[in-house]
N, C-alpha and C positions, 0 to 999 in steps of 0.2 A: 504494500500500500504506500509506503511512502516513498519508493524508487518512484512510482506514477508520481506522487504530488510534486516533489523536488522540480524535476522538469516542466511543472504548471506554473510553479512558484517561480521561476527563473524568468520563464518566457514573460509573465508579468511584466516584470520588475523591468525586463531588456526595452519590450513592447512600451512602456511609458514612455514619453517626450522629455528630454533632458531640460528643453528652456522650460520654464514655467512660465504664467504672464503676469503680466504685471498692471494691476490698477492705480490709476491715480483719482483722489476725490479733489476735485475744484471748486472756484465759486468765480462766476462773472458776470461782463453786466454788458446790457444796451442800454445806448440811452436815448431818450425823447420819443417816449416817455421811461421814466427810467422803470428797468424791470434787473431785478438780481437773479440769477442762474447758478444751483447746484447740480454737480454731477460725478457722473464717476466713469470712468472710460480707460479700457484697455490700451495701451502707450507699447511701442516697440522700442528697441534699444536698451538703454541704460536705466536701470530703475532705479530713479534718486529724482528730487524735487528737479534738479537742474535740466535732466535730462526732459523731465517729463513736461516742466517749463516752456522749454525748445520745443517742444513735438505742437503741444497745446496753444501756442499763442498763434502759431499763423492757422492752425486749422480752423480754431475758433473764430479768428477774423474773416475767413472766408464765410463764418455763417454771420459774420455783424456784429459777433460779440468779442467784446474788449475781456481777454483773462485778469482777472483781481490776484489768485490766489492758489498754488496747487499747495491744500493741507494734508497731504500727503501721500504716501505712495505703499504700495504692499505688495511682495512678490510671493504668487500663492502656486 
């Protein structure tokens, strides 16, 4: 029985994705009329405020919104 599971247990473990992903939670704004925006969105690259910074500020402005704030980051 456990020759079977060993090689279940392996293939698992291999089969997983080694990057994990990484969230960042923000806060931003439009303004006129002013509206504030929280969220939380999956970031590529570097996970750390800096990076997630870089990623979030021009995507955001392509939607109208100015970023305030990334309160932080977490690689899960």
């Amino acid at each position: 029985m456990m020759k079977t599971i060993a090689p279940l247990i392996f293939a698992a473990l291999v089969a997983t994705p080694a990057s994990a992903a990484c969230l960042a939670e923000y806060k931003a704004k439009r303004d006129d009329p002013l509206r504030l925006f929280y969220g939380t969105i999956e970031i590529s690259g570097a996970c750390t405020v800096a990076g997630a910074t870089a990623q979030l500020g021009p995507q955001l402005a392509a939607q109208g919104l100015t970023l305030l704030k990334v309160l932080s980051v977490t690689q899960e």
